[in-house]
N, C-alpha and C positions, 0 to 999 in steps of 0.2 A: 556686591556684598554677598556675605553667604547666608543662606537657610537658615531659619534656626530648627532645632529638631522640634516634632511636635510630640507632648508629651503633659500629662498630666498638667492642667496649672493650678499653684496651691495660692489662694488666698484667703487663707484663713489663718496664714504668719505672720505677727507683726514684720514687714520689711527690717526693721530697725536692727530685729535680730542678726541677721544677716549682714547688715551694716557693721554692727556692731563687732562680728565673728571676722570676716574679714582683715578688716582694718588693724586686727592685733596677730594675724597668719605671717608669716615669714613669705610666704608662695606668692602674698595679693604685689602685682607688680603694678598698682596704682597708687600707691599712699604719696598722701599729699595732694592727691587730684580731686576736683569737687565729682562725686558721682551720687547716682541714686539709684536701689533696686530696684528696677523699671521691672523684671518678675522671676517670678522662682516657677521651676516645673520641677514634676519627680519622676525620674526616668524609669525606674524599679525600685524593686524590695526586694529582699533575700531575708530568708527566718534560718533560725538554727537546724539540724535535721532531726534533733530531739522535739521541736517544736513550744520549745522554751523560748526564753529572752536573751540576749533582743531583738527586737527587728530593727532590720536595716535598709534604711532609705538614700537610695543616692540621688540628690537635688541637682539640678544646673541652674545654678544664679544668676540672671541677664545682670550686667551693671550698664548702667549710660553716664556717659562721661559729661560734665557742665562746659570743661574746658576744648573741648571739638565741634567743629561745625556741624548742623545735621545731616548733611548728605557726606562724610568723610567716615568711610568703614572702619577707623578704629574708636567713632565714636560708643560704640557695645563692644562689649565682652562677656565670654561667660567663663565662669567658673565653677567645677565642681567641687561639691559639700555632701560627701555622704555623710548621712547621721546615725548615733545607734538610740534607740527607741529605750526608755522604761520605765515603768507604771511606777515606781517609788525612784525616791533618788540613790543614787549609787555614789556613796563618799568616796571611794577608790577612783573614781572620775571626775574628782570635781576642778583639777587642772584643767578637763576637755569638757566642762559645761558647754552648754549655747545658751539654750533657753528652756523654757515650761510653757505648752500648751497644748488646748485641748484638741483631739486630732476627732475627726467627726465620724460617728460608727466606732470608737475605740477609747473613749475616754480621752483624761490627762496624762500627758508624757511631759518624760526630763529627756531633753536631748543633746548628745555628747557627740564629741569629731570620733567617730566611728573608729579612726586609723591608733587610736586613743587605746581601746577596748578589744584584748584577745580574743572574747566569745564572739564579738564582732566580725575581726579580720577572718576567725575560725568560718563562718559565711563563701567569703571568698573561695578560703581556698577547697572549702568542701564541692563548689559547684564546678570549680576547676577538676579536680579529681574525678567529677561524673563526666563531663566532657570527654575523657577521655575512652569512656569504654559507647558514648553515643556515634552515631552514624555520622562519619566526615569528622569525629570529632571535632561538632559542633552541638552545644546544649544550651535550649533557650530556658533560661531559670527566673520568673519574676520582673519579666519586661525586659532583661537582660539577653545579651546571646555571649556564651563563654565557647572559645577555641582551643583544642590542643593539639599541639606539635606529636606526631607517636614518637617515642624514645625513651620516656621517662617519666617515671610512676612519683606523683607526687605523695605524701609525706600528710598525712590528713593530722596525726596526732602532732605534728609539730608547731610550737609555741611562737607565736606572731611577736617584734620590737620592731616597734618604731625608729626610726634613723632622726635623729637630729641634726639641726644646722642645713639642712639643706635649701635649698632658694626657693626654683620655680616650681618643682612638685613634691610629689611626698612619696616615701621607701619604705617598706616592711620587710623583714624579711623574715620568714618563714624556717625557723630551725636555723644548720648553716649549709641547707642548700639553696633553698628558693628563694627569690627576692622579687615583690611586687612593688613595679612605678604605676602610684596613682597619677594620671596628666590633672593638675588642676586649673590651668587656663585651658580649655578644649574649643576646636572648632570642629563641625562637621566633616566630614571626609576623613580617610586615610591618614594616621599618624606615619612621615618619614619613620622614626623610634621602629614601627613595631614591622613596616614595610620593610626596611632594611635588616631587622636581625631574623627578619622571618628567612629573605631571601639567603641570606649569609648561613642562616642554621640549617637552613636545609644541604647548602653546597658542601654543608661540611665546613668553614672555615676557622683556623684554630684563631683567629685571634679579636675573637664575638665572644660576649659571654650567651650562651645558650638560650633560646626563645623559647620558653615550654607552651606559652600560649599570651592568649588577651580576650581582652571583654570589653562589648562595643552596644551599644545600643542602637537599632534599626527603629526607626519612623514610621509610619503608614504609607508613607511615601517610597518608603526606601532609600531615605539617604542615612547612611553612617556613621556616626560618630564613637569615635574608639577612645576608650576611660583608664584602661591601665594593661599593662603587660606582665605577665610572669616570666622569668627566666634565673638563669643560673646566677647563685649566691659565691660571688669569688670573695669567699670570706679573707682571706689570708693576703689578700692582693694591698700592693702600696699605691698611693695616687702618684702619678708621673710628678705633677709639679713641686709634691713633698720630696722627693728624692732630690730632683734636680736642686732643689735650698738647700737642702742637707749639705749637695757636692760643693755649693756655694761657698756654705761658711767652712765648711773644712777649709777650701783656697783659703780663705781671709784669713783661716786663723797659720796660715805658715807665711810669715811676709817673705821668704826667699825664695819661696819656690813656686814653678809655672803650674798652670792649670794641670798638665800630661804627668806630672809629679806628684800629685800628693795622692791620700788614700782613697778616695770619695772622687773622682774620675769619674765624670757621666758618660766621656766618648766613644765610650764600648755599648752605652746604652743608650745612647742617640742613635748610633749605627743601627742597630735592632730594631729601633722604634724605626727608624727609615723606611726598613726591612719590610715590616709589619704593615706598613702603612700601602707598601708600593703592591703588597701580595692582596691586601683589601681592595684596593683600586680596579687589579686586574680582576678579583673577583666579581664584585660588581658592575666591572663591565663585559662581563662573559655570560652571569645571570639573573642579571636585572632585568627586566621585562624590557625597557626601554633602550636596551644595549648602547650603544654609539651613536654620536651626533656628530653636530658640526653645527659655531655660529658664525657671521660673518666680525670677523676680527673689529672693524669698524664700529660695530654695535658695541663690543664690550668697551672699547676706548673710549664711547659716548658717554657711557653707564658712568665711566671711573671718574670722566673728567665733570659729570655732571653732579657726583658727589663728593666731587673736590669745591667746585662751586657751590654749594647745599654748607659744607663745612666749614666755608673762610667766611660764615655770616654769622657763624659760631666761634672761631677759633682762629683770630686777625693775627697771632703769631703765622699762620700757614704764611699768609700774603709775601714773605720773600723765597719764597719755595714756589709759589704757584706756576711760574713760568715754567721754573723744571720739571715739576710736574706733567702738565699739560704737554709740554715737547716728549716727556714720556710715552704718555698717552700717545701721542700723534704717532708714535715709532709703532705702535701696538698696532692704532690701522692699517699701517702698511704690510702687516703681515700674512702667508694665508688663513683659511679660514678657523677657528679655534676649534678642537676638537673638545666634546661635551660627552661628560655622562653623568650618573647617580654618585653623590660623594658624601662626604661627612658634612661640608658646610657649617663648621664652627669648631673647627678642631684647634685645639690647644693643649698644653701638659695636663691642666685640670682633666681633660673629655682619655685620657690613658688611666693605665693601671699597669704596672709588674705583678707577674704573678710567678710561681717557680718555674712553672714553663713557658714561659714570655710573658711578651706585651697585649694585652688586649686593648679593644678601641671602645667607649663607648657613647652613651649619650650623642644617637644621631639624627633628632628632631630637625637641628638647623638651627640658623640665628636665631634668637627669638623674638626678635622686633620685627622679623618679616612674617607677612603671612602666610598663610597654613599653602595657597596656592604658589607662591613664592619660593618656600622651602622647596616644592615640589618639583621641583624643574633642573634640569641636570643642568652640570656647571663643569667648568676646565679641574680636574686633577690638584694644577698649579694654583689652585683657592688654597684647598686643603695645605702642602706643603709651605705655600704664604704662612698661614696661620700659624704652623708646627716652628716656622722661622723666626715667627713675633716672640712667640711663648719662647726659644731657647733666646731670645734677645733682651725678652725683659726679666725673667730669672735672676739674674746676676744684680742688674739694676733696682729690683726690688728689695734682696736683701743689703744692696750697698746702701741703700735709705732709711734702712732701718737699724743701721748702727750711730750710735750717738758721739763717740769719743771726736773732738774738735781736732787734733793735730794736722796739720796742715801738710804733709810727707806722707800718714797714711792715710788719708780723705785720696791725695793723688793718684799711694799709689793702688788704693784700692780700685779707684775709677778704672785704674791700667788693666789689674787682673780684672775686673767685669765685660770689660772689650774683651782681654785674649778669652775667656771662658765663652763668652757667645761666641765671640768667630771661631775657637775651635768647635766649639760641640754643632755649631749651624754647619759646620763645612763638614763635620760626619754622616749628619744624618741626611745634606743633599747626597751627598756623594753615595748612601748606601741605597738612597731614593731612585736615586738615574741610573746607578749601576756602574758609573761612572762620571765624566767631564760630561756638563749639562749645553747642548750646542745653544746658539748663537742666536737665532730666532726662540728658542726656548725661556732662553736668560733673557730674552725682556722681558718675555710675557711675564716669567717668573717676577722679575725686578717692579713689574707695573701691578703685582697682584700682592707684593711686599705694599708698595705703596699707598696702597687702596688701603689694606688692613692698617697702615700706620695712620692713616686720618681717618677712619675711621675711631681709631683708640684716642687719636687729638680730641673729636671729641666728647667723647666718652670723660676722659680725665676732666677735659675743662669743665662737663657738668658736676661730676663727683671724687675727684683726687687733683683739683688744680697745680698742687707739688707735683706729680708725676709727670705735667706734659711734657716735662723735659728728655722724659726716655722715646716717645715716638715721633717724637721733632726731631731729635739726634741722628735718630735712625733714618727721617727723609732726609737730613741733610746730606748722608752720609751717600744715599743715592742719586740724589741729584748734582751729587757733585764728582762724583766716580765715570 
């Protein structure tokens, strides 16, 4: 289990609050699970530079789950809540209420989700901004330690919005150049996120959005924990997987014509994405700290086949697949040893973006059901391209689902154009990935890393899209029977 950071602890909050704050966040990836706010610390403050209101406190909220064992580490979590501070209530925030109460040495406060409040976020980025002219451009501000990248003068008068709709954490962005990710599940140690775009912005590589900096809070101890990152705002940028629907329903709406025909042709933009993908790869493994590995092949067929069996106690449709499966697997051990390095680890269309001058990648935390140690650990290439393979496979199938008309001729022959648009747009973007024909020992590993991801999303659907399991059961069928 990891650490937890030592740092103020506050009880003089009703818990409940907290409870209560949570439970209606879009971020909290527990709702529905029995928990209890086992404790609140506060990591820093940050005040305005005028020395007005409000103050800002950033919390990290222990939760303890009812439903895990005690010795099972995902029994805690924490999350961060920063808050803005103020001595009268503020109507303009009363969306991002929390709570009222009395703070010791400072009276009564109203306290609002900080990410809420422009004079708020205005905090941040003011201490960012000093960062940059401190030594090592590193500045420790209010129990806080801010980083910045040299390159790039932030923007102190620029107006803080919040991003909407987002899941796991929370997006500001700063005018339309800067954009900060607050992490609001955090563990101690190293964010992949801010490791990888550090490494990547320094190499120079085009197709990162730019890392200006982050802010981490240090322990007495000295362990870690990193809370958000600042970097480049690709305002004008489209999200991969909104494009690839677009290409979708254009096919569906011309019944005569093939995927390579109509207007909205992704295959020129799968290729690119390839592209982008294969030049990330090599980057990372030129200046990653960790450069190149190697596991033994055996091991990873162990992994796959052991959450093939984890799966069919979830999802008893697998059970006539499992053989072929597992004879997959078995092909995997035979191979030599896999070659390992730093990757994206959760890439799909959603984790890109087109921007006018390419494809950028982002969002490189890792899965997120894995742990923070987990994430950490270098992985075959062929994960990532698995994943890029799932996402142009379920595309098609996504929006064929989401058309209602019953006739029975276009239900077919919609199904038909869904196949040819994955396998064309999957078979551009291997092909611009490898550079070419993908050899022999390659195409399995590759085929057994497709398969791992398709039970995995087995899964997945059966707990929350049960109508869907039909796109990545098709998709193992379709390999274990090739």
């Amino acid at each position: 289990m990891t650490t937890e950071p030592s740092a103020t602890l506050i009880d003089h909050v009703d818990p409940q609050v907290f409870v209560t704050y949570v439970e209606k966040t879009r971020w909290f990836g527990g709702k529905g699970r029995p928990f209890t706010v086992s404790a609140v610390r506060r990591l820093g403050e940050l005040t305005p530079a005028s020395g007005a209101e409000p103050r800002v406190a950033l919390h990290l909220v222990e939760l303890t789950y009812a439903d895990v064992a005690a010795d099972d580490p995902h029994r805690v979590e924490h999350y961060q809540v920063p808050l803005a501070f103020y001595a009268e209530p503020e109507t303009r925030l009363d969306h991002a209420f929390v709570g009222w109460w009395e703070e010791p040495g400072r009276g009564w406060v109203h306290a609002y989700d900080a990410l809420h409040d422009r004079a708020a976020m205005a905090c941040w980025l003011d201490a960012f901004a000093a960062a940059a002219g401190a030594p090592d451009g590193a500045l420790a501000a209010g129990g806080l330690l801010f980083h910045r990248i040299p390159g790039h003068a932030v923007d102190t008068t620029a107006t803080a919005t919040l991003f909407t709709g987002e899941q796991s954490n929370s997006s500001v962005s700063f005018g339309e150049d800067a954009l900060m990710k607050v992490f609001r599940k955090v563990t101690p140690g190293i964010n992949p996120d801010v490791r990888v775009h550090d490494v990547l912005t320094r190499a120079g590589s085009e197709h990162v959005a730019a890392l200006y900096g982050w802010v981490e809070y240090v322990s007495p101890d000295g362990d870690v924990t990193q809370l958000a990152m600042l970097q480049q705002f690709l305002r004008t940028a489209t999200d991969g997987w909104d494009i690839a629907l677009t290409s979708v329903r254009n096919l569906f709406a011309e019944a005569d014509l093939h995927a390579g025909e109509v207007g909205g042709d992704f295959a020129g933009e799968s290729s690119r994405l390839g592209e982008a993908l294969r030049e990330v790869h090599d980057a990372l493994a030129e200046h990653f700290p960790t450069g190149r590995g190697s596991t033994p092949a055996a091991a990873v067929a162990a992994t796959m086949s052991a959450r093939l069996d984890a799966a069919l106690t979830v999802v008893p449709d697998l059970a006539s697949y499992a053989d072929g499966l597992h004879a997959l697997y078995a092909s995997v051990a035979s191979l030599p040893d896999v070659e390992v390095q730093q990757i994206h680890g959760d890439l799909h269309l959603g984790q890109t973006l087109r921007t006018a001058l390419g494809w950028k990648i982002v969002d490189f935390e890792g899965e997120p059901a894995k742990t923070l140690a987990e994430r950490s650990l270098p992985d075959s290439r062929w994960r990532d391209v698995a994943g890029m393979l799932r996402s142009l496979d379920y595309a098609p199938h996504v929006v064929e689902r989401t058309r209602s008309d019953d006739d029975i001729d276009e239900l077919n022959q919609r199904h038909v154009r869904a196949y040819e648009w994955a396998h064309r747009n999957r078979n551009h973007f291997l092909v611009a990935y490898a550079g070419g024909e993908v050899g022999p020992d390659e195409r399995v590993l590759l085929d057994a890393y497709v398969a791992d991801k398709a039970v995995y999303e087995c899964v997945y659907e059966k707990r929350n899209r049960p109508t869907w399991i039909s796109i990545p059961l098709e998709a193992i069928a379709r390999i274990v029977t090739t």
